[in-house]
C-alpha positions as CSV (number, residue, x, y, z in Angstrom):
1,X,279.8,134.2,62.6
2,X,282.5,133.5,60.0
3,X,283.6,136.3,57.6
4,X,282.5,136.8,54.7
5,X,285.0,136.4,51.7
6,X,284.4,138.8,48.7
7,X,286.9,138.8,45.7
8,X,286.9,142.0,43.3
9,X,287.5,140.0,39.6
10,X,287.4,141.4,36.1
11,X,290.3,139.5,34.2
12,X,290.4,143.4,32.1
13,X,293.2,145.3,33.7
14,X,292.7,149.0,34.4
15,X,289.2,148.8,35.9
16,X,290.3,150.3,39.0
17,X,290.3,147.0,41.5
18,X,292.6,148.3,44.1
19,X,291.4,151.5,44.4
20,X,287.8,150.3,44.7
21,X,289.1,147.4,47.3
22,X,290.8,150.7,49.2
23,X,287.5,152.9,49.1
24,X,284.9,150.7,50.2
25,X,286.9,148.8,53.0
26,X,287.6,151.9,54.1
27,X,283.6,152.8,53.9
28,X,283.2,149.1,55.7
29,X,285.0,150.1,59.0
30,X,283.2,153.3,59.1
31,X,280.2,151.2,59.4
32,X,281.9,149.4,62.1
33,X,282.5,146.6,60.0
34,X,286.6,144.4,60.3
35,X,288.1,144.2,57.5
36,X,290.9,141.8,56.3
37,X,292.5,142.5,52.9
38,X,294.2,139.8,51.1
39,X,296.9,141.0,48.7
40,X,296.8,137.6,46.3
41,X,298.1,139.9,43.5
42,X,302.1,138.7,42.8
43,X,302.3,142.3,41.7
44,X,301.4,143.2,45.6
45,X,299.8,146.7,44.3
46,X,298.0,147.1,47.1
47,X,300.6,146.0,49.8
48,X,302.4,148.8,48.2
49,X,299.4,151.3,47.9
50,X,298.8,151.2,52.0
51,X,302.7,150.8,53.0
52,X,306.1,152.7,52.3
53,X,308.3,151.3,49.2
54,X,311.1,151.1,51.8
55,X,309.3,148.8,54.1
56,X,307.1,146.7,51.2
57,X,311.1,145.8,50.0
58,X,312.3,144.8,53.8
59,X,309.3,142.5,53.8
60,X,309.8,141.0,51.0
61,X,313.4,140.3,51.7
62,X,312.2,138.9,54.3
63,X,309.6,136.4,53.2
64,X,311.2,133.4,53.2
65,X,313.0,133.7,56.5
66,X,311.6,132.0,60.0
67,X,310.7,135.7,60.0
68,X,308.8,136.0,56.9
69,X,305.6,137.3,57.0
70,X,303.9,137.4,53.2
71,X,301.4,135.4,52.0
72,X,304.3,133.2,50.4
73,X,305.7,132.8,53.7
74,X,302.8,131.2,55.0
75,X,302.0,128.3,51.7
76,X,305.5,127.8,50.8
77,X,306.1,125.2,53.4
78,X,303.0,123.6,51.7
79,X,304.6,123.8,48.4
80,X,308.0,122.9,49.1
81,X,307.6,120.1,52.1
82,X,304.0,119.3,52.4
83,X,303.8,120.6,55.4
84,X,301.3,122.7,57.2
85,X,300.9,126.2,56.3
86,X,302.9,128.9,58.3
87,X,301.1,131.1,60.8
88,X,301.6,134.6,59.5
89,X,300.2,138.3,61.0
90,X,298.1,140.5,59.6
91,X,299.5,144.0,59.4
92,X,296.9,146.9,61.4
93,X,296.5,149.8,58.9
94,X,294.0,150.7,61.7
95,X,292.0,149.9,64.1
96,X,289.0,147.9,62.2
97,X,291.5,147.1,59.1
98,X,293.9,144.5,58.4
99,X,296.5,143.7,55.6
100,X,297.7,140.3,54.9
101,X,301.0,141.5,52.4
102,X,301.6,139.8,48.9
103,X,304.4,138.5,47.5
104,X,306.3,138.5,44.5
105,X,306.8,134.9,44.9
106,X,303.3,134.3,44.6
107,X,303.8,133.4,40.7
108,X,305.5,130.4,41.9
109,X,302.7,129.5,43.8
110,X,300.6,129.4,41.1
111,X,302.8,127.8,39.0
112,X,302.8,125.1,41.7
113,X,298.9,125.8,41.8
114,X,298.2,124.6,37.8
115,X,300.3,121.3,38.6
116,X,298.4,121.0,41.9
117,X,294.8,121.3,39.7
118,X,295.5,118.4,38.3
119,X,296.4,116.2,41.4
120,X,293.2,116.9,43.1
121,X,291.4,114.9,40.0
122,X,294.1,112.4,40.6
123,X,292.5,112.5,44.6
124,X,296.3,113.5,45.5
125,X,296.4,114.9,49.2
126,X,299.3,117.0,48.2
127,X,297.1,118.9,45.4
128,X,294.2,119.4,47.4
129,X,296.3,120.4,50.5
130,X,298.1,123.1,48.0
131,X,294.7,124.3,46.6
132,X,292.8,124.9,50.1
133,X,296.3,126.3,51.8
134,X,295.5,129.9,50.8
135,X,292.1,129.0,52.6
136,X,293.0,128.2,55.6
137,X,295.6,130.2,55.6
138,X,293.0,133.3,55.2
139,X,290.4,131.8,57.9
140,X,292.4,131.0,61.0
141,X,293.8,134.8,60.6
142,X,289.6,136.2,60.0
143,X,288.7,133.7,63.0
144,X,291.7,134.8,64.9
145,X,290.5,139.1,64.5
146,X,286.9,138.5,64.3
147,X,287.2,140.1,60.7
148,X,283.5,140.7,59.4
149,X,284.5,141.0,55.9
150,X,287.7,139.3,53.8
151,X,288.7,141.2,50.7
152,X,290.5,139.3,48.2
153,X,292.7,142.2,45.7
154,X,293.8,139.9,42.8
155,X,295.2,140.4,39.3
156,X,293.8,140.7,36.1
157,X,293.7,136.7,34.7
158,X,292.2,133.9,34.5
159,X,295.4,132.0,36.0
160,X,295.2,129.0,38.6
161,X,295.9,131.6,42.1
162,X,292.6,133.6,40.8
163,X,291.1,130.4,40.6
164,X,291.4,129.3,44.3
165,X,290.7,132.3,45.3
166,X,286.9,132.7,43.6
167,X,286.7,129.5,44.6
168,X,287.1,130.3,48.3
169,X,284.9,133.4,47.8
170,X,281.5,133.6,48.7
171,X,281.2,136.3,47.0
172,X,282.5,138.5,43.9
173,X,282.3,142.0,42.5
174,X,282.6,143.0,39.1
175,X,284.2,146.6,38.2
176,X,283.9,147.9,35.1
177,X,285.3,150.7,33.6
178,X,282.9,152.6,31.2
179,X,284.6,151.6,27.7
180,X,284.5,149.2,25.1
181,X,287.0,147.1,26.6
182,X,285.5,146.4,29.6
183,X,282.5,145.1,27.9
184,X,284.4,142.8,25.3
185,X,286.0,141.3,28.5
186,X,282.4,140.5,30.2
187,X,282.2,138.0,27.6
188,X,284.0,135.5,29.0
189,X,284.1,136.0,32.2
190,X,280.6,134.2,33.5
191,X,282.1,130.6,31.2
192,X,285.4,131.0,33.0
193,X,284.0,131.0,36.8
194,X,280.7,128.4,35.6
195,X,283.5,126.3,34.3
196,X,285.6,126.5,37.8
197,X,282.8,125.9,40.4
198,X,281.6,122.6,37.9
199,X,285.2,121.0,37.8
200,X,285.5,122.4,41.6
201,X,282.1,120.0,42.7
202,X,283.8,117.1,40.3
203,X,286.8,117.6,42.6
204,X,284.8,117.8,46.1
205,X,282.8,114.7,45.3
206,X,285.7,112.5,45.4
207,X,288.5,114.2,47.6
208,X,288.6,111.8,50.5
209,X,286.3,112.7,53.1
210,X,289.5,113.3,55.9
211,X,290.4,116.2,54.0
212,X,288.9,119.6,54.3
213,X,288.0,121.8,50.8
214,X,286.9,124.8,50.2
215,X,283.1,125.7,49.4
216,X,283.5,126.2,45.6
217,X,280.5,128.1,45.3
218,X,281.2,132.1,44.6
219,X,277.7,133.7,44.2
220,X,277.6,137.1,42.1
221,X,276.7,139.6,44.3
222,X,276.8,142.6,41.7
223,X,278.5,144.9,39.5
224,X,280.0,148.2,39.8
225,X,280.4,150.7,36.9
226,X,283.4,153.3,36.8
227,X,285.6,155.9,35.3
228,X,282.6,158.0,33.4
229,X,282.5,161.3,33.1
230,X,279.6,163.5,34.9
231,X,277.8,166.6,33.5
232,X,275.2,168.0,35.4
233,X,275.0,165.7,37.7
234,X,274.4,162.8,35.2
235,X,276.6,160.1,33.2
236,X,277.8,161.7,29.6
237,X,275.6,160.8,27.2
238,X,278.3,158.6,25.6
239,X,279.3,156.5,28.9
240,X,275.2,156.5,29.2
241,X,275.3,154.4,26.3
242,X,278.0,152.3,27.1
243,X,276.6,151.6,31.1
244,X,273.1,150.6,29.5
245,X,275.6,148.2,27.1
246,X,277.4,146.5,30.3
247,X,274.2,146.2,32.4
248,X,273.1,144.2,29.1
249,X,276.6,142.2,29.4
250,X,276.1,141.5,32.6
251,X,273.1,140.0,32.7
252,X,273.6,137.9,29.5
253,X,277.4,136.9,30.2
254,X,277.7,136.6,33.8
255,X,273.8,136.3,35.5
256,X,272.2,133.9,33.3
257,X,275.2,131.7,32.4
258,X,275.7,131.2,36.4
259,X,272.2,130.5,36.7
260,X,272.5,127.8,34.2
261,X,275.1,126.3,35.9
262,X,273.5,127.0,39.4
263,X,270.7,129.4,40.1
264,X,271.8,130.1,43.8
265,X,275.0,131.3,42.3
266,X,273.4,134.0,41.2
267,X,270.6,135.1,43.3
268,X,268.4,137.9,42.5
269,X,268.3,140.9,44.3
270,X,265.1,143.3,44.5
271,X,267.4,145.9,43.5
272,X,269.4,145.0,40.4
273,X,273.1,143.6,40.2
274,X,273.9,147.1,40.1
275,X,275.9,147.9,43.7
276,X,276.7,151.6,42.8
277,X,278.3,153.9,40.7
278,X,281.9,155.2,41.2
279,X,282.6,158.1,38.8
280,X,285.9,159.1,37.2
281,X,287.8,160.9,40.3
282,X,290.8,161.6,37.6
283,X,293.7,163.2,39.3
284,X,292.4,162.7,43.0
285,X,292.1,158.7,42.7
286,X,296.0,158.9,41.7
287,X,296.5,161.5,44.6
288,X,295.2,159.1,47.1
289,X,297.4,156.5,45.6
290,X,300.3,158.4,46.6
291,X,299.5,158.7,49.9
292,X,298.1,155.8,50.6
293,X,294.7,156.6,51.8
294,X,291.2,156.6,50.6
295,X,289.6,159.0,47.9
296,X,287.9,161.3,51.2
297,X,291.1,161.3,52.7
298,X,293.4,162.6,50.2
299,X,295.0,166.2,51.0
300,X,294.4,167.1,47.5
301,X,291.1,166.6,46.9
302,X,288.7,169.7,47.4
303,X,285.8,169.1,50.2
304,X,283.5,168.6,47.6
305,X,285.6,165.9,46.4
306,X,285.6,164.2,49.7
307,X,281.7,164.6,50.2
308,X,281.4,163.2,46.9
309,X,283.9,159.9,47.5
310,X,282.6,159.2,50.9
311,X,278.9,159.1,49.9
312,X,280.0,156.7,47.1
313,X,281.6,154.1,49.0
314,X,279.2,154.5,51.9
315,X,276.3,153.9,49.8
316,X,278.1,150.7,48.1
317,X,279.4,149.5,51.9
318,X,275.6,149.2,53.0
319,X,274.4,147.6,50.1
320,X,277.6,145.0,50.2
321,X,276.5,144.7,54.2
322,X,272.7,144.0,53.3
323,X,273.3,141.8,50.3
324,X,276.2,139.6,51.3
325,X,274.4,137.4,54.3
């Protein structure tokens, strides 16, 4: 069975993408589950969250060498030659997770990637062999480590990489942090992915038929609120407010503008869109940042801490596993 692509998007930054990719992979492979994550961030945040500074740099010294092994290593050729991509290797973090690294350089990709849009309207092989590259690129690798689950860790935009890479998803996640911002930015986020997958089947319907494309059909498979503060065992009255205001957003700016585009783009679930709650871990969630590890395996956090994060994640792994068929 092919793996299944998911891509964590909110265009807001500070929502906590990485550290939620981090978490619940890490929940996955407790569940037995492989796990491939994709660092198609140029900002590579969480190359560097996983691996030392000193060897992130030595990498990407090295990415455009016969040694390089980044995710620009492997598309440049089909940016610069039109050539084939590169075969690259997946770094083992452990033994059910995997780490394709980013790359600075990635900006030029997409740079190369708005140009490239506009070619595969044109029917241009070279533009539709420079939009699918990350694709294929990702698959043989998933195909190659029978990875169960892909995780896409992308920036906060709207730019042409993020583009092709819903577009390859079958799947996305929307964080959001509990505060106003977060739920200004809902607003346009359902119009900006409607608007790819319709100019995406314009595309598919007359790219020539020797030439393989990506699906172009990212389904919403749910939401994820974060960051509020717990009294009691319950969500502050004042993030209350604001997590009743973003389920609201949700299903105005993101469900029901998909389903008007596409109802199977949004299917729904028995259970809600919500796919769990991750409440503010403060200093811990930067602890584990410095060491590289998940929220329950952080040396500063207290047992209860751990208990707490790994009940989280597990609960949100299970629901990802059940919903994302």
């Amino acid at each position: 069975m092919a793996a299944k692509k998911l891509a964590i998007f909110n265009h807001k930054g500070g929502v906590g993408k990485t550290t939620l990719a981090v978490n619940i992979a890490h929940a996955l492979t407790k569940l037995d589950k492989r796990i491939l994550i994709v660092d198609a961030d140029p900002q590579c945040n969480i190359s560097s969250y996983y691996l030392e500074a000193d060897y992130v740099d030595q990498i990407l010294d090295n990415a455009e060498k016969a040694s390089g092994n980044t995710l620009w290593s492997a598309v440049r050729p089909v940016i610069d030659s039109n050539r084939d991509a590169k075969e690259i290797s997946p770094y083992k973090l452990s033994s059910h997770l995997y780490l394709l690294h980013g790359d600075l350089k990635l900006s030029n990709f997409e740079l190369e990637l708005a140009n490239s849009w506009t070619e595969c309207f044109q029917r241009k092989t070279r533009g539709l062999k420079a939009t699918s590259a990350l694709s294929e690129v990702v698959d043989a690798i998933a195909n190659k480590f029978k990875i169960d689950y892909v995780f896409y860790d992308i920036g906060p935009n709207i730019g042409s990489l993020n583009r092709v890479v819903l577009l390859d998803s079958d799947y996305f996640i929307v964080p959001a942090a509990c505060d106003l911002f977060s739920l200004r930015a809902l607003a346009t986020l359902g119009r900006t992915i409607s608007g790819w997958v319709t100019d995406w089947k314009v595309i598919s319907s007359i790219a020539p038929a020797s030439l393989s494309v990506m699906k172009g059909h990212p389904k919403f498979l749910g939401y994820i609120p974060q960051r509020f503060r717990v009294y009691r065992g319950v969500a502050t009255q004042g993030h209350a407010r604001i997590m009743g205001r973003i389920e609201k957003g949700i299903g105005s700016d993101i469900v029901n503008i998909l389903r008007a585009t596409d109802p199977s783009l949004s299917p729904a679930p028995s259970s809600g869109f919500k796919l769990g709650e991750v409440r503010d871990f403060g200093q811990r969630a930067l602890d584990s940042q410095i060491e590289g590890v998940p929220i329950e395996m952080s040396s500063k956090a207290t047992d209860l801490q751990r208990k707490q994060a790994a009940q989280t994640f597990e609960l949100i792994a299970k629901k990802i596993i059940r919903l994302a068929r």
